[in-house]
C-alpha positions in Angstrom: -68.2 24.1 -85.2 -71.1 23.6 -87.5 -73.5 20.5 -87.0 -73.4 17.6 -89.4 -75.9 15.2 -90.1 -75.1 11.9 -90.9 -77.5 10.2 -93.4 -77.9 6.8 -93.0 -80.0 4.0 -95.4 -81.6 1.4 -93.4 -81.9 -2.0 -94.8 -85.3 -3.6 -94.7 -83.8 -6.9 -94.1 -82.5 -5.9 -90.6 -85.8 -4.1 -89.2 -86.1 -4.9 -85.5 -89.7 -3.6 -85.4 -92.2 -7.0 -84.8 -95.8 -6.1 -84.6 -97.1 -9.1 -83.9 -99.1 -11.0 -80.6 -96.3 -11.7 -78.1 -93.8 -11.3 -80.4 -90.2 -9.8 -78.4 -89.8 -6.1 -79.0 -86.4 -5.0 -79.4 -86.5 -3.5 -76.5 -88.5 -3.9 -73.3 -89.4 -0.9 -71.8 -91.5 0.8 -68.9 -91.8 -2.4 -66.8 -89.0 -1.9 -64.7 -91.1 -2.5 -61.8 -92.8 -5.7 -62.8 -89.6 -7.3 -64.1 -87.9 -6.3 -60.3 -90.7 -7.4 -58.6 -90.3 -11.0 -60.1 -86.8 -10.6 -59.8 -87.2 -10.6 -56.1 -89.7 -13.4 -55.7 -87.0 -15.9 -57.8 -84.2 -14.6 -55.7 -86.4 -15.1 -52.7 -87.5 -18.8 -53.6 -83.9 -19.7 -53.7 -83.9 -19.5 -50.3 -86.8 -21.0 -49.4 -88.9 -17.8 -48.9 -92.3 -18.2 -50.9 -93.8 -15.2 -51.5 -97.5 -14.9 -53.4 -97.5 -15.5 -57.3 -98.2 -12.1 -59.7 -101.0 -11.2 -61.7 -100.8 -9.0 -64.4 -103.8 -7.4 -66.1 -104.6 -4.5 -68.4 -105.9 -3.9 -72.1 -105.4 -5.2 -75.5 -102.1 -4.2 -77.2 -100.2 -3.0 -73.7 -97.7 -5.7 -74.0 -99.0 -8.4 -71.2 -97.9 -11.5 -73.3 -94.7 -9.9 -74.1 -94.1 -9.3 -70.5 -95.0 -13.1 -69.5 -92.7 -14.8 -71.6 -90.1 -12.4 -70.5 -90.6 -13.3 -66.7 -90.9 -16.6 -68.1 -87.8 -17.0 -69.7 -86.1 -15.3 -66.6 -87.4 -17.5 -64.2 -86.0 -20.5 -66.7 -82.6 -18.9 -66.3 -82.5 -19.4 -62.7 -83.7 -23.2 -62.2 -87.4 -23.4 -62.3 -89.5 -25.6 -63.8 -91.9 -23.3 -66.7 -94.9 -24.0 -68.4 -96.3 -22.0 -69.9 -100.4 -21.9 -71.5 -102.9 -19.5 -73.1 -106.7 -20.1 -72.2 -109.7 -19.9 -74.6 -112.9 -18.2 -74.1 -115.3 -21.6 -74.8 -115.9 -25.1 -74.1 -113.8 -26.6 -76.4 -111.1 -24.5 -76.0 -111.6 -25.4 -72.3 -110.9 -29.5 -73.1 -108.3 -28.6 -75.3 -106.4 -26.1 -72.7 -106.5 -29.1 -70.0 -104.7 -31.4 -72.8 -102.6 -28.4 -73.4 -101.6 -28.5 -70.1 -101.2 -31.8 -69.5 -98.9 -31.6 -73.0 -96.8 -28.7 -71.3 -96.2 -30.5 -68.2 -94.9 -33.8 -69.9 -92.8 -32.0 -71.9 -91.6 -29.3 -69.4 -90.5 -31.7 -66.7 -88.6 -33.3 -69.7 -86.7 -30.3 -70.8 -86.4 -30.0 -67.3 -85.3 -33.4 -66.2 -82.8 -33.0 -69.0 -81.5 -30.0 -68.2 -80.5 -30.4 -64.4 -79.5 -33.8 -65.3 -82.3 -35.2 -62.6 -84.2 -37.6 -65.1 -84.4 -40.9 -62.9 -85.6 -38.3 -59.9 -88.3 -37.4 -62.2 -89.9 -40.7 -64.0 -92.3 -40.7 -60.6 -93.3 -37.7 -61.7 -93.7 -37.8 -65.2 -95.9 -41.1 -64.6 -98.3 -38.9 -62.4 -98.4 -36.5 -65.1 -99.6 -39.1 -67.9 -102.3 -40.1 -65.3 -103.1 -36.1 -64.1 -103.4 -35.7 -68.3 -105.6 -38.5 -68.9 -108.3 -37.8 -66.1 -108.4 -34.0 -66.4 -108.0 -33.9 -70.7 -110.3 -36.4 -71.9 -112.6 -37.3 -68.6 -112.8 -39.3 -65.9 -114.1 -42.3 -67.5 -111.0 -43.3 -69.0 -109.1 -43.6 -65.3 -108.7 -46.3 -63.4 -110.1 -44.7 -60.3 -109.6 -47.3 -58.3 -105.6 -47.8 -59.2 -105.2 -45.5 -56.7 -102.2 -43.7 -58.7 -102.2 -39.7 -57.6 -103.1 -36.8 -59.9 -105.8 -39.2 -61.7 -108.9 -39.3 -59.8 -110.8 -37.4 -61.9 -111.8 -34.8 -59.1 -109.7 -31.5 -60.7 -109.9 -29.9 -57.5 -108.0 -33.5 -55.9 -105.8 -34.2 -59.2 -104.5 -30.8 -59.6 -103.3 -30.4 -55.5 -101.7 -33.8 -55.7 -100.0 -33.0 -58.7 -98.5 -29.9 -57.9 -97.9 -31.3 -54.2 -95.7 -34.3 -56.4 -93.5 -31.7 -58.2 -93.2 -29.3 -55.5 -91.8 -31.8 -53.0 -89.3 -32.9 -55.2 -88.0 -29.5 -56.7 -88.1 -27.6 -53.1 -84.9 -29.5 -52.1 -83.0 -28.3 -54.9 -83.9 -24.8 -54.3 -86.3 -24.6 -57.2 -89.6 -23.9 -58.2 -92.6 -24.3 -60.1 -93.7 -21.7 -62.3 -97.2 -21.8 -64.0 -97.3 -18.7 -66.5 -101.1 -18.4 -68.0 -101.9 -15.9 -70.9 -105.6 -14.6 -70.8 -106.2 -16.4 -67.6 -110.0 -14.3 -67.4 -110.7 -17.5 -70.1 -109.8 -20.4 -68.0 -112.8 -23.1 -67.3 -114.4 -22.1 -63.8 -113.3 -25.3 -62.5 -109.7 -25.0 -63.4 -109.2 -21.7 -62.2 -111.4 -22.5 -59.0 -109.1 -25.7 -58.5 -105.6 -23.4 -59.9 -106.5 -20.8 -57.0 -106.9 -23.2 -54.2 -104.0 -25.3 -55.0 -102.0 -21.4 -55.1 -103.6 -21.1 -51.7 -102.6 -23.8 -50.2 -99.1 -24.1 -51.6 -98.8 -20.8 -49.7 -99.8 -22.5 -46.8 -97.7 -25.3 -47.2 -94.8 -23.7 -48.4 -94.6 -25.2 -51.7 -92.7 -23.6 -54.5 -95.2 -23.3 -57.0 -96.2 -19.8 -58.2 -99.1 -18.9 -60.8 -98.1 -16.4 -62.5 -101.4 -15.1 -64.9 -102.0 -12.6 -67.6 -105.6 -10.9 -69.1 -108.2 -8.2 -69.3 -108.4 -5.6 -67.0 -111.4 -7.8 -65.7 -108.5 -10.5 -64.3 -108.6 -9.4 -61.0 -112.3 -9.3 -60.1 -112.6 -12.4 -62.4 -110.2 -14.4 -59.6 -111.9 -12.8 -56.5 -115.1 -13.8 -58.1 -114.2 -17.2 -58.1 -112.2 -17.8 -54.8 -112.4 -14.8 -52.4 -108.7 -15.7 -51.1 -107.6 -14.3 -54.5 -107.4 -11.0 -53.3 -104.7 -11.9 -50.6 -102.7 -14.5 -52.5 -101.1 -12.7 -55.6 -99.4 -9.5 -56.4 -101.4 -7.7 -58.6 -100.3 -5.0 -61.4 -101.8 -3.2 -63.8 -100.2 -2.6 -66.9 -101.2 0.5 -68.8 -99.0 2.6 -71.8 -96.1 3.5 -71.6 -95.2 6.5 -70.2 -93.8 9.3 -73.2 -90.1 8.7 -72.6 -90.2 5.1 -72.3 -92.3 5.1 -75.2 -89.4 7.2 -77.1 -87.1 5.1 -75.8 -88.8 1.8 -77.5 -88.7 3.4 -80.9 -85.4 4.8 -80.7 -83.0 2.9 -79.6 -83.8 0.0 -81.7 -82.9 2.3 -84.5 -79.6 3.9 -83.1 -78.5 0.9 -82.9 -78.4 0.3 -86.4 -77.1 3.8 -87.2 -79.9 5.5 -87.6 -82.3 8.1 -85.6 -85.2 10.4 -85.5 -86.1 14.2 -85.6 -87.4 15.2 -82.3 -90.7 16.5 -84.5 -90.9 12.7 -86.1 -90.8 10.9 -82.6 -92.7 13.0 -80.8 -95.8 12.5 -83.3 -95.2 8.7 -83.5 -95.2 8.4 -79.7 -98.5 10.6 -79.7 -100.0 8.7 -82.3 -99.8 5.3 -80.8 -100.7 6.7 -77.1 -97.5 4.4 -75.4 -98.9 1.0 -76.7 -96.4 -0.7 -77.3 -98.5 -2.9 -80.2 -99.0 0.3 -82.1 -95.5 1.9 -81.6 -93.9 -2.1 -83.1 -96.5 -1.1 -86.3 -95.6 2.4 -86.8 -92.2 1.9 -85.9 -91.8 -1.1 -88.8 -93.5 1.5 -91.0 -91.3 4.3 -90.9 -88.4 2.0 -90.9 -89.4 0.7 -94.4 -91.1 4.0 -95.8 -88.3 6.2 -95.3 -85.8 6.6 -97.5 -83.0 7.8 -94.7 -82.3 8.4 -91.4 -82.8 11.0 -89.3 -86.6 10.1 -89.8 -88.1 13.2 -90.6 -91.8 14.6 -89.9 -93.0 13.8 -93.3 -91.7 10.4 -92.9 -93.6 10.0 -88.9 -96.8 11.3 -91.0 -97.1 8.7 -93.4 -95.7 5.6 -91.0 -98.9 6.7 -89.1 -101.3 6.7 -91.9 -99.6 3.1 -93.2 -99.4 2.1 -89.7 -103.1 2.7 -89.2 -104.2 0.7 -92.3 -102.0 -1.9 -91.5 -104.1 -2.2 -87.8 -107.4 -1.8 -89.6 -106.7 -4.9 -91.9 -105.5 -7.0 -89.1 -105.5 -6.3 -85.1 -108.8 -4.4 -85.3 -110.8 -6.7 -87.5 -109.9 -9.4 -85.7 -112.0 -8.5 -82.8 -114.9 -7.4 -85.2 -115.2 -10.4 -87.1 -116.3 -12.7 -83.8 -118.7 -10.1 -82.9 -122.5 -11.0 -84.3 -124.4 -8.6 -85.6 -126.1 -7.5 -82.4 -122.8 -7.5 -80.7 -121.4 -4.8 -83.3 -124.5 -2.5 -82.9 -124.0 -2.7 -79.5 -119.9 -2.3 -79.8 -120.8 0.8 -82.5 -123.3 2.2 -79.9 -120.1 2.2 -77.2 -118.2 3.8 -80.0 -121.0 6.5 -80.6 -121.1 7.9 -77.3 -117.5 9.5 -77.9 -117.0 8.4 -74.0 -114.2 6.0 -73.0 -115.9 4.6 -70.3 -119.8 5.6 -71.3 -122.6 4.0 -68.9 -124.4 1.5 -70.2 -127.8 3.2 -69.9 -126.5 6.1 -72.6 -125.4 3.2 -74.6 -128.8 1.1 -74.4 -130.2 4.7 -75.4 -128.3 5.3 -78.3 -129.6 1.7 -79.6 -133.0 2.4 -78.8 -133.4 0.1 -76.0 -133.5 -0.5 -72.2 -130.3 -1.0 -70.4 -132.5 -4.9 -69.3 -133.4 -5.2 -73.0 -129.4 -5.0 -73.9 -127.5 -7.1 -71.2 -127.7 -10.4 -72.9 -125.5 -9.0 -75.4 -123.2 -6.9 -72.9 -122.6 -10.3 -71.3 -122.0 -11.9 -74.5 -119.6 -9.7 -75.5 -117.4 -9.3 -72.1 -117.5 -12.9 -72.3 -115.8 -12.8 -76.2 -113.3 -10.2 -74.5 -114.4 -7.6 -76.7 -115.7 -5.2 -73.4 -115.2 -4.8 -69.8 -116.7 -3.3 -66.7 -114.6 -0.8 -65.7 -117.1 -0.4 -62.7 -120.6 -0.9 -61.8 -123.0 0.6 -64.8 -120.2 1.6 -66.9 -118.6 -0.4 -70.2 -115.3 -0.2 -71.9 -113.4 -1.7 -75.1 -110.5 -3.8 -74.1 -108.8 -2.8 -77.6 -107.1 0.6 -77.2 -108.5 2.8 -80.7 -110.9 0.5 -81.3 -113.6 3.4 -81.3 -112.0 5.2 -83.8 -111.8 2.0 -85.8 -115.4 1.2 -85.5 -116.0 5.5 -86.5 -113.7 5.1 -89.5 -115.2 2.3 -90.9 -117.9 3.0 -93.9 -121.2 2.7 -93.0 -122.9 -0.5 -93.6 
């Protein structure tokens, strides 16, 4: 029987591809063992079993956010109270993550309150968290200290124990828990993360259900052990990296089977190639070959030029957006990184390349793993935290 091919057109208006920070994929694929880890410490916290909150960490563009809300969302579905929060890497966007959080957890313990149908249980609570906002978003000199209502000393360290001691004592009974789900933790405040970690330690202690749950750089980890030592022993840590080639295959083509449509093995295989499993890159190439081509099966010619649209698409937006915050120093120092033709070059070769001593350049190493442009993959060495962003810097014209 001879083989038919069945052309398809696809319509633009139904694309399922989303390049775009923490926007949903289509599908989610290749974190099968994050999602069933969580899984199991929701199922567990239903019975009263409190295992250690999860920490995932790992570059630019590999799908962290994505992965957050999803756990998120799941742990919604089953009867915790969510809030979710995305730090900032300076002071202001330290006093305007503590109103942010303050915001979140007024309006969580609402949508909460609503939900289960618990809102008189909860007014105590909500009070607490108009007081906790007050003395942690816009200082302690607008508190009463000596009303002696909880969460609102001023102390962070205090305010942020009672607090969570408040909701956790009131949602334990109904087999519940609190979740707190933090994007690019690495850029909390020192002393909310230092106060975050202990009140995490001592839930554990106390058997509290209240679970951080944090996202950021591959520097996460040491970033938390840095600032509590316990850290090490009270999360699950995971790194996550690119997807491996199937799943990778698997994001880009089942989206499109499922409108009709598919690729040549030649066209997916260079798309997955090209965009090395991050997901980020396989959401822009796979928008572009969805709009470029003018039928399904995608063919190679089709793959090729989704990759060279894809690429221009990430040098006008993802790329540059790291770039622009850098001064002027910090790009000779991010084009010296890029020079070296290493992924993880040490910093002396790199210090050489720009002429100086590896003393003379750390001001600006330190400035720039502070922006979240670089990272220490270990003692002496340096790293971009943006997949491609070497090639990037190499294509671009000289200046």
């Amino acid at each position: 029987m001879p083989y038919i091919t069945i052309i398809v057109h696809m319509d633009r208006e139904l694309n399922p591809f989303k390049p775009g920070s923490g926007l949903r994929p289509p599908v989610l694929e290749g974190r099968g063992e994050q999602v069933e880890a969580f899984d199991l410490l929701v199922a567990r916290s239903k019975r009263r079993i409190y295992d250690r909150g999860l920490i995932l960490s790992g570059l630019r563009g590999v799908g962290k956010t994505t992965l957050l809300s999803s756990l998120a969302d799941h742990a919604d579905r089953h009867g915790w109270l969510t809030i979710e929060i995305e730090a900032r890497p300076n002071a202001d966007g330290a006093a305007a993550m503590r109103r942010k959080l303050g915001q979140q957890l007024d309006l969580g313990l609402r949508r909460y309150s609503r939900k289960h149908r618990v809102q008189r249980a909860f007014d105590p609570i909500l009070e607490i968290v108009r007081g906790f906002s007050l003395a942690v978003g816009l200082g302690p000199a607008t508190v009463n200290v000596s009303s002696g209502q909880p969460a609102a000393s001023g102390d962070i360290d205090l305010d942020v124990e009672e607090l969570v001691e408040a909701i956790a004592e009131e949602l334990k009974p109904r087999g519940s828990a609190f979740g707190l789900f933090i994007d690019e933790m690495q850029d909390l405040d020192g002393d909310l993360l230092a106060a975050l970690l202990a009140v995490q330690h001592r839930a554990s202690q106390r058997e509290w259900p209240f679970f951080v749950i944090g996202a950021g750089l591959p520097n996460l980890p040491a970033t938390l052990a840095d600032c509590r030592s316990y850290a090490e022993r009270q999360f699950l840590y995971s790194t996550i990296g690119p997807l491996g080639r199937d799943a990778a295959a698997d994001a880009l083509r089942q989206p499109v089977r499922k409108h009709g449509g598919d690729f040549t093995d030649d066209a997916l295989t260079l798309l997955v190639t090209a965009s090395g499993g991050y997901p980020y890159f396989l959401q822009e190439f796979g928008k572009a070959i969805w709009n470029l081509a003018p039928e399904t099966p995608f063919q190679l010619e089709d793959a090729e030029l989704a990759v060279e649209v894809g690429r221009e698409h990430l040098d006008e937006g993802f790329f540059p957006s790291r770039w622009d915050r850098a001064t002027d120093r910090e790009r000779r120092y991010l084009t010296a990184i890029a020079d070296t033709g290493e992924e993880t070059p040490r910093s002396g070769k790199v210090a050489a390349l720009m002429g100086v001593t590896v003393s003379g350049v750390s001001d600006v190493r330190d400035s720039a793993i502070r922006k979240g442009l670089v990272w220490a993959p270990e003692h002496g060495r340096i790293a971009f935290t943006v997949p491609g962003m070497a090639d990037f810097i190499r294509r671009r014209p000289a200046s």
